[in-house]
C-alpha positions in Angstrom: -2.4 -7.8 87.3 0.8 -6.6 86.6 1.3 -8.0 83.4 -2.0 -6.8 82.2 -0.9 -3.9 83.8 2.4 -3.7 81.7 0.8 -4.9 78.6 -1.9 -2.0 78.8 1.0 0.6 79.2 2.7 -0.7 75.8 -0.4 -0.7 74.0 -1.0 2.4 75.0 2.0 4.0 73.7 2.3 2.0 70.5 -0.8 4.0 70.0 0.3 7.1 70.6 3.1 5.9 67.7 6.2 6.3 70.3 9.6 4.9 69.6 11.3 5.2 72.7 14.4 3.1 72.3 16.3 1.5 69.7 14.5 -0.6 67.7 11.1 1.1 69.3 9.2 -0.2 72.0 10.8 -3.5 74.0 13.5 -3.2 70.8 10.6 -4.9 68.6 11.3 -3.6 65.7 7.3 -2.9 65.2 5.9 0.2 64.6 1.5 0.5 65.0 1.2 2.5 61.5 -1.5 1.3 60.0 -0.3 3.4 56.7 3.7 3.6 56.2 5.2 5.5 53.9 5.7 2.7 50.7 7.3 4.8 47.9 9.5 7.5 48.1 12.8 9.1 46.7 14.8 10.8 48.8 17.2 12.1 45.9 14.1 13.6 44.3 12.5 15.1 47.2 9.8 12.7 46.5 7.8 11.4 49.3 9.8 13.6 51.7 8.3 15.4 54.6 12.2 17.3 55.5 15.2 16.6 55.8 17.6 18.4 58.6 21.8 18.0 58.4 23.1 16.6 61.5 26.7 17.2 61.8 29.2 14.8 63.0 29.7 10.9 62.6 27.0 9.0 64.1 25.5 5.3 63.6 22.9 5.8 66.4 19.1 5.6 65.5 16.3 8.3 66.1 13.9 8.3 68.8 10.7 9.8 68.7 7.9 10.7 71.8 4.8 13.0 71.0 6.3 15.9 68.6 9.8 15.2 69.0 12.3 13.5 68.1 15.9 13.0 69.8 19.5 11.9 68.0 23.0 11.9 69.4 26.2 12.3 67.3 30.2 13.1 67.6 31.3 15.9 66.2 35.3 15.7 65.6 37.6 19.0 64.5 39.2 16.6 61.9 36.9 17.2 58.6 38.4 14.1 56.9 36.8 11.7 59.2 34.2 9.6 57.9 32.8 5.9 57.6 33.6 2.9 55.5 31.0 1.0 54.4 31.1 -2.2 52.4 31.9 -5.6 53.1 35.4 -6.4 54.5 36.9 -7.9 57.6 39.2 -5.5 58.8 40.0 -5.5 62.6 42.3 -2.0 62.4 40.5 0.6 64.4 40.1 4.5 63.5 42.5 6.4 65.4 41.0 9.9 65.5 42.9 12.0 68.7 41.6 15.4 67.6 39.0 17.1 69.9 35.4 16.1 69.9 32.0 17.0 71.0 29.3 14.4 71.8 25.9 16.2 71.4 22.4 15.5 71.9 19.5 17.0 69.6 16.0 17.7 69.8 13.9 18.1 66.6 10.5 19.2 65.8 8.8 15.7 64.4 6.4 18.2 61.8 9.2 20.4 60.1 12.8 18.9 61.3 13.4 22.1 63.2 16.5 21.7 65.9 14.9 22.5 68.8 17.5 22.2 71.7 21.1 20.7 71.3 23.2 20.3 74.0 26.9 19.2 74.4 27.7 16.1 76.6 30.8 16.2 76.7 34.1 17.6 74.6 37.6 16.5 74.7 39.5 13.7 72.8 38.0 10.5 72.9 39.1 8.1 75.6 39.2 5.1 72.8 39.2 4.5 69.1 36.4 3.1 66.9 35.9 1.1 64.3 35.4 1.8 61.2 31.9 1.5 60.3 31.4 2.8 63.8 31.1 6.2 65.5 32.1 8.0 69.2 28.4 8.3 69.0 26.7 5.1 68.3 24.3 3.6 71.2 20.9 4.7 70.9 19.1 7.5 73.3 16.3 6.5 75.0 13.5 8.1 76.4 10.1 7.9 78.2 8.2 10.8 77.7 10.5 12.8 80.7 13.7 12.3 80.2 15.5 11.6 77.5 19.4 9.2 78.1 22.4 9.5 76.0 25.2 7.2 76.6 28.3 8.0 74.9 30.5 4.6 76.2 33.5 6.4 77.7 32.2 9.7 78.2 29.8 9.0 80.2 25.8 8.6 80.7 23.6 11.7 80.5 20.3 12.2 81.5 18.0 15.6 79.9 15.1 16.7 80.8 12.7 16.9 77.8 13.8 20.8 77.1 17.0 20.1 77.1 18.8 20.7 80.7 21.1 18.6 82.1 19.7 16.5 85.1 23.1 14.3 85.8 25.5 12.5 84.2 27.4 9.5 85.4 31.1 8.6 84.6 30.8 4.8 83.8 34.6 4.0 83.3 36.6 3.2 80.2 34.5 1.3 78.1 37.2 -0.6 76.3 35.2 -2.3 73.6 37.4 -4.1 70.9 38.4 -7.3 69.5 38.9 -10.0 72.5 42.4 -10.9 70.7 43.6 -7.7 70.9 43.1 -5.2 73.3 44.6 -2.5 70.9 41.5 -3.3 68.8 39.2 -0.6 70.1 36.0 -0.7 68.4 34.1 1.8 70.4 31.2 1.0 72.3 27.6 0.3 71.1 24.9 -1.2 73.3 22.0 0.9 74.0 20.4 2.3 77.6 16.9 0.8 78.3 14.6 2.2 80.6 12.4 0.2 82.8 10.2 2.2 85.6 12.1 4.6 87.1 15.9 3.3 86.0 17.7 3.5 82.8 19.8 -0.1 82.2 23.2 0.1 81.1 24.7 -3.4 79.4 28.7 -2.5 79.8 30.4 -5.9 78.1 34.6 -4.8 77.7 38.0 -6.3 77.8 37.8 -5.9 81.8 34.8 -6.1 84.2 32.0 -5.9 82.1 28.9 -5.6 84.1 25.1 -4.9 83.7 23.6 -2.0 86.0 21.0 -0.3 87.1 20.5 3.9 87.6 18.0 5.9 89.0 16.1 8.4 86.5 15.8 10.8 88.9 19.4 11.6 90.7 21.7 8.6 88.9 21.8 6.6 92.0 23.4 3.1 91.1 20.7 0.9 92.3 22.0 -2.5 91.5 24.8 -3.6 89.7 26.0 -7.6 88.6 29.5 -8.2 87.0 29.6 -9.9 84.0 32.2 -12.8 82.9 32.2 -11.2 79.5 34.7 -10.2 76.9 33.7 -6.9 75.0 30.2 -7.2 72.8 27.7 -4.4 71.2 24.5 -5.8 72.2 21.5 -3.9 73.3 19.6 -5.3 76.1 15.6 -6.3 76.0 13.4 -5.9 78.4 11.0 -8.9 78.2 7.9 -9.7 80.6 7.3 -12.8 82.3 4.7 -13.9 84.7 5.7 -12.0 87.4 9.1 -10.1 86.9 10.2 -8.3 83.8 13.7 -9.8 82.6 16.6 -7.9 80.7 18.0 -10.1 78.3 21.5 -9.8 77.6 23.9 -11.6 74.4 26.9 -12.1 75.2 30.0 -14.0 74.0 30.5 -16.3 76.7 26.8 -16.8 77.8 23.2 -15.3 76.4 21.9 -14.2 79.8 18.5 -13.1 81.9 18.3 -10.6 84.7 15.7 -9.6 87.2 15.2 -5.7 85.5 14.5 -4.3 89.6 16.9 -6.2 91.3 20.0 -7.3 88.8 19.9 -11.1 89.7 21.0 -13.4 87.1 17.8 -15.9 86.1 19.3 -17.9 83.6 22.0 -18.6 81.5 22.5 -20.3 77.8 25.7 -21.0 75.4 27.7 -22.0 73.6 27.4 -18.3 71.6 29.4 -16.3 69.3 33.1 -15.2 69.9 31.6 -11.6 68.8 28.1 -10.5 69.4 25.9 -7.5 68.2 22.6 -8.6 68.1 19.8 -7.4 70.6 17.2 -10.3 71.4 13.5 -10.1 70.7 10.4 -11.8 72.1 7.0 -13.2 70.2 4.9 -15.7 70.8 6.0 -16.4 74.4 9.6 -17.3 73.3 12.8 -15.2 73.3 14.9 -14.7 70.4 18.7 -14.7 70.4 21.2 -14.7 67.4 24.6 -14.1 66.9 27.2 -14.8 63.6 31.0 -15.0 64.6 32.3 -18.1 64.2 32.6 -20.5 65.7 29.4 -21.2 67.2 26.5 -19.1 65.1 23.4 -20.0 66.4 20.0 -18.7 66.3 17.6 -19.8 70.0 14.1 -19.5 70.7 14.5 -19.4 74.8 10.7 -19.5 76.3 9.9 -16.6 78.9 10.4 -17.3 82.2 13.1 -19.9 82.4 15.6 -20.5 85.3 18.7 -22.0 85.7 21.5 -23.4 83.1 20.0 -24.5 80.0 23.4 -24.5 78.0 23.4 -26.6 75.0 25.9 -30.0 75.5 27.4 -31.3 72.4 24.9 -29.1 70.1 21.8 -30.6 71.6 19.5 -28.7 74.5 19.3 -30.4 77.7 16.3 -28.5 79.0 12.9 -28.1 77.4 13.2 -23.9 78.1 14.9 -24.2 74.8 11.8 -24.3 72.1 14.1 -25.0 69.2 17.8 -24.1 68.0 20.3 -24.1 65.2 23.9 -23.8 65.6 24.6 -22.5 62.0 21.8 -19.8 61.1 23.0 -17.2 63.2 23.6 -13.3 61.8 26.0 -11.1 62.9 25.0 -7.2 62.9 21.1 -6.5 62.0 18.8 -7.9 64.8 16.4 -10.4 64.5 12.8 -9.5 63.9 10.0 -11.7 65.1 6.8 -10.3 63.1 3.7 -12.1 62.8 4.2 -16.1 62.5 7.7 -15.5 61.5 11.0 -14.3 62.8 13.0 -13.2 60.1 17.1 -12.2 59.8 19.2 -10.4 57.6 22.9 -11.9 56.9 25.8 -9.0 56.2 25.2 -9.7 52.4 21.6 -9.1 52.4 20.9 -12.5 52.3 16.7 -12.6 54.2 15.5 -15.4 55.9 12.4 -16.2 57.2 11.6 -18.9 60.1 8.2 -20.3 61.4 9.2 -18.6 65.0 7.1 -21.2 66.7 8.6 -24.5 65.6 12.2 -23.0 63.7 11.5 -24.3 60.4 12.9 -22.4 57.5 10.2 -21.1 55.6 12.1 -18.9 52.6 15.5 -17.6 51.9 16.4 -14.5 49.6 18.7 -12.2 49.1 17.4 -8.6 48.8 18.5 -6.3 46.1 21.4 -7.1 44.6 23.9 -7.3 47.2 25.7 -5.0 49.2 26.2 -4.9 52.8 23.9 -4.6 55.2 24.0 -2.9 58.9 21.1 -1.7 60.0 18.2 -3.8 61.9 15.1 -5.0 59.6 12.1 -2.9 61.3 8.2 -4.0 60.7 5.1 -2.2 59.8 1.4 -3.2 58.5 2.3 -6.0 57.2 5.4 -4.6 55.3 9.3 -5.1 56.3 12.1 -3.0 56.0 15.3 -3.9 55.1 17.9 -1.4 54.7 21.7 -1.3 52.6 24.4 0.7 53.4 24.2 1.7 50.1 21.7 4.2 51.1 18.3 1.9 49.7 15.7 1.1 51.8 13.3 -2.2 50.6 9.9 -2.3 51.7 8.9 -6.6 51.5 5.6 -8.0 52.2 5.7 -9.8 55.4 4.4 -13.6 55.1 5.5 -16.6 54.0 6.4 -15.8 50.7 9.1 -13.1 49.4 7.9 -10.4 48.1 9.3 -7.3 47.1 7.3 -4.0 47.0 9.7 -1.1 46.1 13.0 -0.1 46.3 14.2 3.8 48.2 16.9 5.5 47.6 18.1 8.1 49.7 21.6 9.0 47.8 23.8 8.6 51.3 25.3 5.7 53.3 22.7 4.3 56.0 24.2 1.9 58.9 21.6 3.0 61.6 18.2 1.8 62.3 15.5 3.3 61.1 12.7 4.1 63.5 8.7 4.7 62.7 6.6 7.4 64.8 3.3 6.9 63.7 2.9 7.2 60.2 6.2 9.1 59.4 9.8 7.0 59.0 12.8 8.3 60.3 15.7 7.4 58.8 19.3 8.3 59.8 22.2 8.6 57.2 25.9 9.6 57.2 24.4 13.5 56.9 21.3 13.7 57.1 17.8 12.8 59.4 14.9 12.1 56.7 11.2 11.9 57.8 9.5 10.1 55.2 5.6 10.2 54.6 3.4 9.7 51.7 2.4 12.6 50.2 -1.5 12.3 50.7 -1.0 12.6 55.0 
């Protein structure tokens, strides 16, 4: 009963085209259009419902619910601040100690209209970022009451949908950074989940990382489980089982599974990536799991509802939770996306790769475009992917077995966040601007 139950409350706000999180609902990827937007230029207006500025430096996605649709960002007083984008290995952080303010914005989904915008917090940031980061870049979350922003070190906020402040909730100093040096400060990135009445908080950094639980209503801690973890940017998934929902959790030192209601730790899988970004998905009763630091870069299908250790021992699984496994397919910032009969990831380079999800067997690999770097999570829609570059291009692919490239988008500004789909409209976040993308004949 309560996993029809749960799986009747999903359908029926895929229907009513939500996308409440990052990467939509349980951080699929998978939006219910039946009719996508395909074609467009965003340097041309073409194909362009609106397009509203956003000030600031943010890398988190949009999230939409009904007619609206909510955004964070980090607005610093020094106007020479921007991102890099491009391939490179860099470990320096950003040191930017001028003043900041960390907003949240409400838009109008129809005309782009700011409706509400509210300031978090404002003060110099308690840590650096990197690069191609932002003092802005977890997701906001929301479930049709509230609406969550969590800024890392500044704190979780909770609005109500017009806009007022309900609580916030210092966390501590989410120092997020390069495990070999502290100085490293990356910034933090993992998104809030909500799950019944809580919002889930995954808080991997160089010191007592931990995984907890808040109330909605009052920001009550409610359970809370430390976390042998050195820092990661990982948003957690909320997956159901038989009888419990789990939150999924990568992680460095072990890929992990929680009770969501009471925090308990279910199982536990490595060896994993020295540095992980990735959020898991689930399909087909199996959960997905990739990371791509060396040394380890692996790539599980863990089936729902497993218990206990199921570590790997000298590369080879010693439990049958573990459907199938490679220790050298792994990808290190765009998520996994399990769509249809396949689960498909996107390398740094653009290189695409698609998997029969069921049994792991490679099925294609292609790079998309010609090159570039890619940042952003591949998202899924009737049948069509889409990829996008940092470049600014977006490239809708036919979904299947074979590769398949139906156009190519520009939108004329860097992209690094996730785009998100509410309904039939796309939302797409770049270094300036929020474009909703429809074709022309809706």
């Amino acid at each position: 009963m309560k996993l029809l139950t749960a799986l009747l409350l999903a359908a029926i706000a895929a229907m009513a085209g939500e996308w409440p999180q990052f990467r939509g609902p349980a951080a699929s990827g998978i939006g219910d259009s039946t009719k996508p937007p395909v074609h467009w230029d965003a340097t041309k207006n073409t194909n362009v419902a609106w397009k509203t500025e956003i000030p600031g430096l943010s890398v988190s996605s949009p999230v939409a619910w009904g007619d609206r649709i909510f955004v964070t960002t980090a607005i610093s007083s020094d106007p020479k601040q921007s991102l890099r984008v491009g391939l490179y290995g860099d470990t320096d952080p950003v040191i930017d100690t001028s003043p900041h303010q960390w907003k949240v914005l409400a838009l109008d989904k129809k005309s782009g209209k700011i409706l509400w915008e509210q300031t978090a917090h404002q003060g110099v940031p308690k840590t650096k970022r990197h690069p191609k980061s932002s003092q802005a870049s977890p997701s906001p979350a929301t479930d049709g009451k509230v609406v969550v922003a969590y800024f890392g070190s500044e704190g979780l906020f909770v609005y109500s949908m017009d806009g007022k402040l309900l609580w916030k909730k210092d966390l501590g100093l989410q120092n997020a950074g390069w495990f070999f040096d502290p100085d490293s400060e990356w910034g933090a990135a993992s998104s809030p989940v909500i799950h019944k009445n809580t919002v889930i908080v995954q808080c991997d950094r160089q010191k007592d990382s931990f995984i907890a639980a808040y109330d909605l209503k009052d920001g009550r801690q409610l359970w809370r489980t430390a976390r042998a973890e050195i820092p990661g940017w990982g948003t957690p998934t909320l997956v159901q089982a038989k009888d419990h929902v789990e939150v999924v959790t990568n992680g460095a030192k072990a890929i992990r599974g929680y009770d969501a209601d009471t925090g308990k730790e279910l199982w536990t899988l490595g060896p994993n990536s020295e540095v992980t970004c990735t959020t898991p998905v689930s399909a087909h009763g199996l959960i997905f799991v990739t990371a791509g630091y060396p040394p380890v870069q692996p790539i599980y299908a863990v089936k729902v509802g497993s218990t206990g250790d199921l570590t790997l021992r000298d590369g080879k699984t010693t439990s049958d939770a573990i459907a199938w496994s490679q220790q050298r397919g792994g990808v290190y910032l765009p998520s996994p996306l399990a769509y249809g009969d396949h689960l498909y990831t996107v390398n740094n380079n653009g290189i695409l790769t698609a998997y029969d999800a069921k049994t792991g067997n490679r099925i294609y690999q292609q790079r998309v475009g010609e090159g570039g770097s890619f940042t952003a999570s591949p998202i899924a829609a009737a049948g069509k992917l889409y990829i996008t570059s940092e470049d600014g291009d977006v490239y809708v692919v036919k979904s299947g077995p074979q590769y398949e490239l139906i156009a190519k988008n520009p939108f004329g500004e860097p992209i690094l966040a996730t785009p998100a789909l509410a309904g039939d409209m796309l939302l797409v976040r770049g270094a300036k601007h929020l474009f909703a993308v429809a074709e022309s004949t809706q």
